[in-house]
C-alpha positions in Angstrom: 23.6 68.4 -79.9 25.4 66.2 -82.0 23.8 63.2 -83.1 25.3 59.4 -82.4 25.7 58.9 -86.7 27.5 62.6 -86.7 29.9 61.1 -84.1 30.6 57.8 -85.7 31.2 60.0 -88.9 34.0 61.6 -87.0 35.3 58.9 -85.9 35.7 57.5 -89.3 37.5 60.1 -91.0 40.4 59.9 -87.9 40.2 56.5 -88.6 40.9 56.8 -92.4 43.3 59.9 -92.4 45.5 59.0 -89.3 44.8 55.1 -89.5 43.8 55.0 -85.6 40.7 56.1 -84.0 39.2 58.8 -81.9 40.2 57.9 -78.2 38.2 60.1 -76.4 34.6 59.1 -76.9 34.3 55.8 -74.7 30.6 54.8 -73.4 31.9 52.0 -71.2 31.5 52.4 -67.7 35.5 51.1 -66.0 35.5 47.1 -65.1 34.8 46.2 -61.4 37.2 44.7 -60.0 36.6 41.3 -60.9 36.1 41.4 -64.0 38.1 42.5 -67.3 36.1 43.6 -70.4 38.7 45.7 -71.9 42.3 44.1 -73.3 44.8 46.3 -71.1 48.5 45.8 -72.1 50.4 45.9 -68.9 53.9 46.4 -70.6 52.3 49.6 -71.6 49.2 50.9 -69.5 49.4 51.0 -65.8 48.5 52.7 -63.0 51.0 53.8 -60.9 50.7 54.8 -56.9 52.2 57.3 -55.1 55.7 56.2 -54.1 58.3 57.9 -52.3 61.1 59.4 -54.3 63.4 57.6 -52.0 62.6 54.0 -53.1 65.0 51.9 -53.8 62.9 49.5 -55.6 61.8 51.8 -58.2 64.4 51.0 -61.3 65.9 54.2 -63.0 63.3 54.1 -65.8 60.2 53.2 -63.7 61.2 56.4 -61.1 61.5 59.0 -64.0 57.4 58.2 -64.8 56.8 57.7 -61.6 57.5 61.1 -60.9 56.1 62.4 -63.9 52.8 60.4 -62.9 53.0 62.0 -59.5 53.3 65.6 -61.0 50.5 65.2 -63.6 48.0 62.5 -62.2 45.9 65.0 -59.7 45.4 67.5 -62.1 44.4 65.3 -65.1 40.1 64.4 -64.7 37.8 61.3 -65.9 35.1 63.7 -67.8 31.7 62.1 -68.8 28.5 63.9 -70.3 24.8 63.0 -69.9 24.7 61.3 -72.7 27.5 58.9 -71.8 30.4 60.1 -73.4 33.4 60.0 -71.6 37.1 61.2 -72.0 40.0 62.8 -69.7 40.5 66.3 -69.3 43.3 68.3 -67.2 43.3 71.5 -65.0 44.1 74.7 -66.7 44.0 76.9 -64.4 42.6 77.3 -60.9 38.9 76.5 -62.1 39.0 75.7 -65.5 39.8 72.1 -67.3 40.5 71.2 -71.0 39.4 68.4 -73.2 38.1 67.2 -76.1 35.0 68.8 -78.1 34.5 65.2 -79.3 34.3 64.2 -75.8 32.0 66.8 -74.6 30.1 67.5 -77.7 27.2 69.9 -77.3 26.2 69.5 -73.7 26.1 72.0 -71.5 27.4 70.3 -68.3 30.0 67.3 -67.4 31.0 65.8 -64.6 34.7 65.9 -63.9 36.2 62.3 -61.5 39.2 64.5 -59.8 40.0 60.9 -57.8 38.5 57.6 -56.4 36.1 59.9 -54.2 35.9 63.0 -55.4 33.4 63.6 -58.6 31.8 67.4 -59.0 29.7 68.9 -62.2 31.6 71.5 -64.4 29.8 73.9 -66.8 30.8 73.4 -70.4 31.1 77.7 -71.1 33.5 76.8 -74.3 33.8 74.9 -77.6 35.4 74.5 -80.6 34.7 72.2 -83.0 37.3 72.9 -85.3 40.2 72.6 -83.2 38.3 70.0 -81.6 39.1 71.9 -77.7 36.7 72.9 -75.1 36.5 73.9 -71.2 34.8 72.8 -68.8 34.5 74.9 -65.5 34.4 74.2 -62.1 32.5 76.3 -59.9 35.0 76.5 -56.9 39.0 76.3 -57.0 40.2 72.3 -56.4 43.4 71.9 -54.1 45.6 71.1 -57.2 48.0 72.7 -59.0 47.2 73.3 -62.5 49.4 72.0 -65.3 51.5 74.2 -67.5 51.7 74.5 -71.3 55.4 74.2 -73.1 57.2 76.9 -74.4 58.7 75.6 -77.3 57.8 73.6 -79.7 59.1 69.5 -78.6 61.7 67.8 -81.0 61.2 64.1 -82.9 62.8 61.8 -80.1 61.1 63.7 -76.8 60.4 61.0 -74.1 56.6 61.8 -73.4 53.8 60.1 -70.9 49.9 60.3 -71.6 48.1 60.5 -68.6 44.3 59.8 -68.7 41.0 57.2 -68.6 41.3 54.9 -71.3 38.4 52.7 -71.1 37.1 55.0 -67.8 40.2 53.8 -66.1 40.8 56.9 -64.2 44.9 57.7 -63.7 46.3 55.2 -66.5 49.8 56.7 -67.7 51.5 55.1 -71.0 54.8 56.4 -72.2 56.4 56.7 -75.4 58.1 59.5 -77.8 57.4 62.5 -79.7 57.7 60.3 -83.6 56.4 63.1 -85.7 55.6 67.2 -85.1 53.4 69.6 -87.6 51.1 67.0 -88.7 47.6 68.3 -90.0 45.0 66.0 -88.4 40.9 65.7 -89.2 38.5 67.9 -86.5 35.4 66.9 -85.7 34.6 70.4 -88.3 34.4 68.7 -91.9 35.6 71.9 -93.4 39.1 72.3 -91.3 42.4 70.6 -90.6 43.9 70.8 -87.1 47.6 72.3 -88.0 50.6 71.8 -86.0 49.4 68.8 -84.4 52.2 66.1 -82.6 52.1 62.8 -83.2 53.5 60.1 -80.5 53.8 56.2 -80.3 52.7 56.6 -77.1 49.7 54.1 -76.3 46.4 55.5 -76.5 42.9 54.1 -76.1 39.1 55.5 -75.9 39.0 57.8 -73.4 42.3 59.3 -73.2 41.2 61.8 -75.4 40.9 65.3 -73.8 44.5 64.5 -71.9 47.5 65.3 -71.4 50.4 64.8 -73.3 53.2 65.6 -71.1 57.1 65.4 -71.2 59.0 64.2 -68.6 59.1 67.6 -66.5 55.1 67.3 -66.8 54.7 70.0 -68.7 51.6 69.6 -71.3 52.7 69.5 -75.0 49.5 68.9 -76.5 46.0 67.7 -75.9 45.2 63.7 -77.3 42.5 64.1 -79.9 43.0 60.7 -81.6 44.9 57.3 -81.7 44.7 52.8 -81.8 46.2 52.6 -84.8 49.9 50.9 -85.3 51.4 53.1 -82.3 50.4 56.3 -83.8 48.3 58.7 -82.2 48.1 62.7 -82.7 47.8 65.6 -79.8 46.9 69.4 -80.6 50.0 71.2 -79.7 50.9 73.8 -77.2 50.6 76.5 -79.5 47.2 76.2 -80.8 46.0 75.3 -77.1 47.4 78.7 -76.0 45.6 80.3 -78.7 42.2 78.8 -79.0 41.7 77.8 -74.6 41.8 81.4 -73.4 38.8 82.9 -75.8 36.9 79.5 -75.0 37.2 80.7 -71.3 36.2 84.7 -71.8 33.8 84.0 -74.9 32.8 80.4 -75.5 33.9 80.5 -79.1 37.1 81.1 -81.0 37.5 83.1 -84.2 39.5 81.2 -86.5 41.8 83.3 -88.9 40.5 82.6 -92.8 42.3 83.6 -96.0 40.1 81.9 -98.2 42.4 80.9 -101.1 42.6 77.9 -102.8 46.5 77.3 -103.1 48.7 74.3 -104.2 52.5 73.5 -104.0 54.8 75.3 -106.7 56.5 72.2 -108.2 58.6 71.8 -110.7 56.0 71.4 -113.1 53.9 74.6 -111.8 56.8 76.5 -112.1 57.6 75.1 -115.8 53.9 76.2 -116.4 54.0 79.6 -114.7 57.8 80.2 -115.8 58.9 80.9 -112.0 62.9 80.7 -112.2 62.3 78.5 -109.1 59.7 76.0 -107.4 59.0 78.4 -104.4 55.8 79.2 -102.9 52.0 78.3 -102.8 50.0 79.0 -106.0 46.8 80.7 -105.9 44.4 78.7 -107.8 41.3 80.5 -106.9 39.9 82.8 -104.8 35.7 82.6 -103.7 33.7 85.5 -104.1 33.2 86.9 -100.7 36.4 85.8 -99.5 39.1 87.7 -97.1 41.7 87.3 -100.0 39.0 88.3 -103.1 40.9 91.6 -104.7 44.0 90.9 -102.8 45.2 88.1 -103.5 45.1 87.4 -107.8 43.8 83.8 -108.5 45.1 81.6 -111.6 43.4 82.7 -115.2 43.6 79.3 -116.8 45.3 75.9 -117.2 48.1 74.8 -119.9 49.2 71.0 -120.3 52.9 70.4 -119.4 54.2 66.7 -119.9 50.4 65.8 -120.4 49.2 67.0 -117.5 46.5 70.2 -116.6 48.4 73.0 -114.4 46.8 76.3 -113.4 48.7 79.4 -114.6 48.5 83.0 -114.3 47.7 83.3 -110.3 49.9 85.0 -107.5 52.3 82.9 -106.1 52.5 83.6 -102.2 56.7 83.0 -100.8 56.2 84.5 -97.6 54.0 86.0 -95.1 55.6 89.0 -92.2 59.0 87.4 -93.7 58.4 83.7 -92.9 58.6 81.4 -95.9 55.6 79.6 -97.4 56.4 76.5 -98.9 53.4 74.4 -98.5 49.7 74.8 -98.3 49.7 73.2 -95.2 52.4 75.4 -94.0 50.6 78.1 -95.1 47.2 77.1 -93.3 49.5 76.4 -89.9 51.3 79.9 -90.0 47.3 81.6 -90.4 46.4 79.7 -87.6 49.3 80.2 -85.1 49.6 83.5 -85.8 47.5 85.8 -87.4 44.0 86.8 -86.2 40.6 88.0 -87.9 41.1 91.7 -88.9 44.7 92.0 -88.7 46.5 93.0 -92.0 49.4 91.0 -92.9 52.2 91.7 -95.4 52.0 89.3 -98.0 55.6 88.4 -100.8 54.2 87.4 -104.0 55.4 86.7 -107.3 53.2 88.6 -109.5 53.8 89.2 -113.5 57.2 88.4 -113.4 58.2 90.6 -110.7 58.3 90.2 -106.9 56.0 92.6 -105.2 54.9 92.9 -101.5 50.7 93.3 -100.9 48.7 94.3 -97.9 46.1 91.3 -96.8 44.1 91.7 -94.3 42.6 88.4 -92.8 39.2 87.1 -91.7 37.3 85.2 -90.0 36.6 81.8 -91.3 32.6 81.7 -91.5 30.5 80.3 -88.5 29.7 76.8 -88.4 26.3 75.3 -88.4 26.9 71.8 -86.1 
């Protein structure tokens, strides 16, 4: 099990990379009712009952969460471990519910608040550290509807709602927009960026983590990993749920696609270095020994000084993979980890010795990690 200084080490890196917090990992039981120990912004966070569509009080703007809240609220759970961590989670499918693996950690059990009344214990039977996701299981069906993953990937400007238990506050909803997509966010795994991750001004607190982030039809666009910084938090997307959540649920574990190379960006000055014609691609700078891409991929031979500064020359440079363009290493990392999987042998456009040439690579599986 993770220890309380491992945690807080987490915590720190989101707080440094993404300048908010972790807002899953709350150890605060929820105020009684007369008394307030946690700041609550009503124009933001609040709690909204059940209200007939037909209300005429309900302004335009209030009755589009409203229903959202209504369509999202009993399938999204308060999730707490032994230990006193705490977070949200929502219903996958008819027995299974996601969260966070920061909020669950390595316990084996957690007890999932479905509402006011209604508390039952789960079995933790997967985890993933590295895209920070695991499942909790149920061991009987519940009476709600699960929630269903997007399609699509959202667009910059989507109206959103986070539903959760910030603070242990069972069924808070906040609202706000999709203000960034493909970010690459910290996972509780110190060797791996989450890819593809959505960032939202929505407000999010400790313990929302592990919830929803839902547009306005209540479909889930990512999971909340991390936010409390300057209206910026960060969800996993869609895609990488629908990748990782079903091998947590037949396996417990998820084999992450691995490459292994050491790449940068072909700038201008690379490609002055390397004499590309253009600044296209990911340079390999170096490939391990023992890695998936060691005698496929070539790494760089050596460095020469342009304008005064050190460049790596003489490696592959990688412009596209199964014909999608690479023009980042973080694109690069995102397209591994979207679509390929350990074993399969992708076709690989390099520029190579002055030519363009097309190379077999077959992928890995990034090596186990010790927690």
């Amino acid at each position: 099990m993770p220890t309380e200084s491992t945690r807080r080490t987490f915590l720190g890196a989101l707080a440094a990379a993404a300048t908010g917090s972790v807002a899953g990992c709350s150890n605060n039981s929820p105020p009684s009712r007369n008394e307030t120990r946690y700041p609550v912004n009503q124009s933001h966070e609040t709690t909204l009952p059940a209200r007939d569509a037909s209300d005429s009080t309900v302004s335009d703007s209030e009755s589009v969460y409203t229903r959202v809240y209504r369509k999202t609220s009993d399938a999204v759970a308060l999730i707490r471990t032994p230990d006193g961590s705490q977070g949200s989670g929502f219903l996958y499918d008819a027995t299974h519910f996601v969260t966070n693996y920061h909020v669950v950690g390595e316990a084996d059990r957690a007890s999932v608040q479905l509402n006011e009344t209604t508390s039952r214990i789960g079995r933790v039977v997967g985890r993933d550290p590295r895209s920070d996701l695991a499942v909790v299981e149920l061991g009987s069906t519940t009476q709600t509807d699960p929630l269903s993953l997007i399609e699509s990937e959202p667009t910059i400007g989507t109206r959103v709602a986070v539903v959760g238990s910030p603070y242990g506050l069972r069924g808070s909803l906040t609202s706000g927009i999709v203000s960034g997509i493909d970010r690459q966010v910290p996972s509780p795994a110190g060797d791996y960026q989450i890819p593809n991750a959505i960032q939202t001004d929505a407000p999010v607190n400790p313990g929302n983590s592990g919830g929803p982030l839902v547009d306005l039809s209540g479909r889930v666009l990512g999971v909340v990993n991390s936010g409390g910084g300057d209206n910026i938090a960060f969800a996993i997307s869609a895609s990488l749920v629908r990748r990782v959540v079903p091998a947590l649920i037949e396996d417990g574990e998820y084999d992450h696609p691995y490459l292994g190379a050491q790449t940068t960006s072909v700038t201008e000055l690379v490609a002055r270095a390397n004499e590309f014609p253009n600044p296209k691609g990911v340079l390999v700078v170096d490939v391990p020994s023992g890695a998936p891409a060691e005698g496929q991929l070539r790494p760089c031979t050596g460095v020469r000084r342009v304008e005064g500064f050190r460049v790596p020359v003489g490696g592959d440079a990688v412009l596209a993979i199964d014909g999608e363009a690479v023009r980042t290493p973080k694109a690069l990392h995102a397209y591994l980890a979207l679509n390929a999987s350990p074993g399969e042998t992708l076709s690989v456009r390099v520029r190579r010795d002055g030519s363009i040439t097309t190379v077999p690579v077959e992928i890995g599986e990034r090596p186990e990690l010790v927690v």
